[in-house]
N, C-alpha and C positions, 0 to 999 in steps of 0.2 A: 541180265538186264530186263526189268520187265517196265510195263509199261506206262504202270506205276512209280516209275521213279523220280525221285525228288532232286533238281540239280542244284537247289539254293544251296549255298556256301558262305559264310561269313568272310572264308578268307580271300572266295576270289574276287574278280575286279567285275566291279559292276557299276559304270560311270550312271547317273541321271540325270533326265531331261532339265534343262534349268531355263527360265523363262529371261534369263538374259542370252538366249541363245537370238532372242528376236532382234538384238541389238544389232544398229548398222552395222558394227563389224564384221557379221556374218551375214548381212547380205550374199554378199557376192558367193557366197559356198551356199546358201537356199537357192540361187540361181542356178548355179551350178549343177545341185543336185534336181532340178527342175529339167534343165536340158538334159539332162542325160538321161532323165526319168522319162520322156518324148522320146530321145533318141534311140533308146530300149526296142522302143515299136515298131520300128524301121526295116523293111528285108534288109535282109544280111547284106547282099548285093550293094543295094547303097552304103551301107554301113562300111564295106570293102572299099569302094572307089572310094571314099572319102577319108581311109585312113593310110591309103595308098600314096592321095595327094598331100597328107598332114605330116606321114613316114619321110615325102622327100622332102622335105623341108624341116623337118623335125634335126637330119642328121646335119643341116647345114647351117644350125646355132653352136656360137661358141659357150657353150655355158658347161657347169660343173660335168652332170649326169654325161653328158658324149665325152668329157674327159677320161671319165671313170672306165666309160664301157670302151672306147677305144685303147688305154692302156689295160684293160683285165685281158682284151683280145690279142692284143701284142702279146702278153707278156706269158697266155698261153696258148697261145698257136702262132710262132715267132717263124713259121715255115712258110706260112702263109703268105701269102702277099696283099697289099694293104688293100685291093679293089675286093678280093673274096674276103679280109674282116671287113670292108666297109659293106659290103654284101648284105655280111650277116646281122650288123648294126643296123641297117633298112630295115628286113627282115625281121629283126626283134619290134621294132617299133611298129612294124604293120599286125604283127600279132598284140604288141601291147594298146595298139590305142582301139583294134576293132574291138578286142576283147572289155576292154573300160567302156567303149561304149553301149554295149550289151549288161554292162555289169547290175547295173538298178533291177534286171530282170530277176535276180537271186530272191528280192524281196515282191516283185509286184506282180511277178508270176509264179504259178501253183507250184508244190510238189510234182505233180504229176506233169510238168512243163520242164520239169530240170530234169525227171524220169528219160522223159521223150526225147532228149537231146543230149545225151549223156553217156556212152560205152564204155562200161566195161570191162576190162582186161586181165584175170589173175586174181579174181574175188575170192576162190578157193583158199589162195595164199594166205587170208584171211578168217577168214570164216571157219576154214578147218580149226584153226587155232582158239577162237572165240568159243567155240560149239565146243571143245573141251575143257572150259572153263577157264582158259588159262588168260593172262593178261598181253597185250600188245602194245609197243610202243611203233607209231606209226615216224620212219626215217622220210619227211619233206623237204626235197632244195626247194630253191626258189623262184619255182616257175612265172608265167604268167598268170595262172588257174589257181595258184596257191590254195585261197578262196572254197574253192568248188566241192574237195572231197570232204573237208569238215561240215559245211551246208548238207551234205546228199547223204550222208553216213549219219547225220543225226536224223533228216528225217526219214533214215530207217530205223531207228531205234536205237543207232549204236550211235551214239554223241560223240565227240571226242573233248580231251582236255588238253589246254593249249597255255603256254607264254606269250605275252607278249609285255609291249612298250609301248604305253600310253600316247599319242600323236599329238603334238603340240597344236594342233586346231580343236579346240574342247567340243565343239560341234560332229566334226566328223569323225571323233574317234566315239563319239556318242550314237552317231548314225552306223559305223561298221560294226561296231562291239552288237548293235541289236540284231545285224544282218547275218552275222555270225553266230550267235545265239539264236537266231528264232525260232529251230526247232529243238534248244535242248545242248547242253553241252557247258562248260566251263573256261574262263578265260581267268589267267592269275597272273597278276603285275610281279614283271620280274625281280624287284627291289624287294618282296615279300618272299623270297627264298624259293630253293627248290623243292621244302618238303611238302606243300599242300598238292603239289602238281604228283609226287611220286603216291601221294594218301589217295590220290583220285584212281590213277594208273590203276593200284591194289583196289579200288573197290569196283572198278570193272571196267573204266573207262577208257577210251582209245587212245594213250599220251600222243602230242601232235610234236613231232621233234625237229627242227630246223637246222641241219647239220651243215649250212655252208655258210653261217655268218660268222664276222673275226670280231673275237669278245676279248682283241688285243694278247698280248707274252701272256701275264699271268694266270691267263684261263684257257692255252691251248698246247699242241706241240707243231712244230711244223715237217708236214711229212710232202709227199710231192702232190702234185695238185695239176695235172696238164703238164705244162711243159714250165713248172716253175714249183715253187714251193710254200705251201698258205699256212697263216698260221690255224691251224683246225680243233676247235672244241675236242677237249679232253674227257674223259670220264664218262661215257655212254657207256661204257663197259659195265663198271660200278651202277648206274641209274639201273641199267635192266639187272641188276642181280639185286638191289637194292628194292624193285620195285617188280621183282620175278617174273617179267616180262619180258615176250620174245620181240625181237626187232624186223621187224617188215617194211620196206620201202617200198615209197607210193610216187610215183611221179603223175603228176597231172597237167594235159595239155588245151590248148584251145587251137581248132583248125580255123583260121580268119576267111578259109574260102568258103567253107559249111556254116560257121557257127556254131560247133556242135563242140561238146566237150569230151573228153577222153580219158579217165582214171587208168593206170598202169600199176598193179600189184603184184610184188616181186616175193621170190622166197624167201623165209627168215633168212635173215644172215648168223651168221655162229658167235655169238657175244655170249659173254666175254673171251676172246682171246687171250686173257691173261696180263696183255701188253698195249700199253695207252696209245702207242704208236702203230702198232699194228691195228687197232681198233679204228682209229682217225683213218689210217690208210686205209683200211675198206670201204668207210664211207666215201670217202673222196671218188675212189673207183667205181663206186654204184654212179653218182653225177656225174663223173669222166664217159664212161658207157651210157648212158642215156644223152644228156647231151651232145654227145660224139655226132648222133643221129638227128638230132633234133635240136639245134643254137639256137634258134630264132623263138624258142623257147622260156629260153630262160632269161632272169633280169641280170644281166651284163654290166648292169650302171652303176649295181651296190658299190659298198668299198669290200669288196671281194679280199684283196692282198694290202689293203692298208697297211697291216703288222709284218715286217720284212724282218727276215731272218738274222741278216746280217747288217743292218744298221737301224738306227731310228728314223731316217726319211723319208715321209710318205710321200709314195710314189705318183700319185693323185696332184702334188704338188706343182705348179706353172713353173 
């Protein structure tokens, strides 16, 4: 990867500015991104008591998201007792909302400000692999920090190339798509297939893989997942032999009492195992083992186990 290099792409997803962005209808999300773009500025300190006072109140709305996360925590860690998930339901939200309030800093503070705040962990895992020429697809659940190692890794020069799903706010999926890109790197709408994203992987670039979302029966198998069973994306086996890359899980955290962030890189894992279910089960296991350690972590509120094994139900259901 030199430093020269050109990331325009035809085929990925590159949303533009549109001057009906100034329409009232987005008000309210230019406000938004106002306060939070002020709220950036704030010691951490404040920034803590204030998500501490928003976390207990946050968990005592009846609405969808505390549906989601208290039935994903039931239904894998059913040993528990409802005061340690509701713990960890707190807990998630005091790391999710200090960390959004921090978030605007990705763009209005330096490189060398995301350097400063940033450790660490298992870069080797990495780099050894890069430095021999060879390609990586990087394994992401879905932490809070999601965000963080794609930003810090491009502007080290090694970009990554990512999927996603366009946000039904044309504003703000216009504001992340640049915040994620602005040093480099590529994003491809997943309705355009999965071969531009394996064309990028083979020409050098970092695949960014999201192994715990349920893309429903057709596109998974379900193997165990905690103490329940999800349906789990298929075919990582095939993408890394298709796109002759090693698989290395990244977990990325954010501490709400420092502010600081924390990249966690692990050793390849052995893909292709041969077997689609065995390959799902390893992933799962890499998120079961971090997790395990760190709940308050991860977003709990997805629809994690929508797709159930044994009926059509969604369990998310009142």
């Amino acid at each position: 990867m030199t430093t020269q290099r050109n990331d325009f792409d035809p085929k990925a997803y590159n949303p533009k500015f549109e001057w009906g962005f100034l329409a009232p209808k987005y008000w309210g999300t230019w406000i938004a991104v106002l306060l939070s773009s002020l709220v950036c500025f704030l010691p951490n300190s404040i920034r803590l008591a204030l998500a501490k006072f928003m976390a207990k109140q946050a968990v005592k709305i009846k609405n969808k998201a505390n549906r989601r996360a208290r039935v994903n925590l039931e239904m894998c860690f059913p040993e528990q007792s409802i005061e340690e998930r509701e713990e960890t339901l707190y807990q998630s939200y005091v790391t999710s909302i200090s960390f959004l309030m921090g978030f605007a800093s990705l763009t209005l503070k330096s490189k060398t400000w995301l350097e400063n705040n940033t450790s660490i962990n298992g870069l080797s895992n990495l780099t050894d692999i890069t430095d021999r020429g060879e390609n990586v697809i990087l394994l992401v659940p879905h932490t809070w920090a999601i965000d963080i190692p794609a930003v810090l890794l491009a502007s080290r020069n090694l970009p990554v190339s990512a999927m996603a799903k366009a946000q039904k706010n044309k504003l703000s999926d216009w504001l992340m798509h640049r915040q994620r890109v602005q040093y480099g790197g590529r994003v491809y709408d997943r309705s355009g297939g999965i071969k531009p994203f394996i064309k990028s992987v083979r020409e050098g670039y970092l695949g960014y893989y999201l192994p715990d979302e349920d893309l429903g029966r057709e596109h998974s198998v379900f193997v165990d997942f905690f103490a329940t069973q999800k349906a789990t994306i298929s075919g990582l086996g095939r993408l890394s032999k298709l796109s002759k890359a090693k698989i290395v899980p990244l977990f990325a955290q954010y501490d709400s009492s420092t502010g600081q962030y924390t990249l966690d890189f692990y050793p390849a894992l052995p893909f292709p195992t041969g077997s689609e279910e065995e390959d799902a089960r390893m992933m799962n296991q890499c998120i079961e083992d971090y997790v395990s350690k760190k709940p308050e972590q991860y977003m709990w509120i997805l629809r994690l186990l929508k797709t159930r094994p044994e009926s059509n139900v969604n369990p998310y259901s009142n």
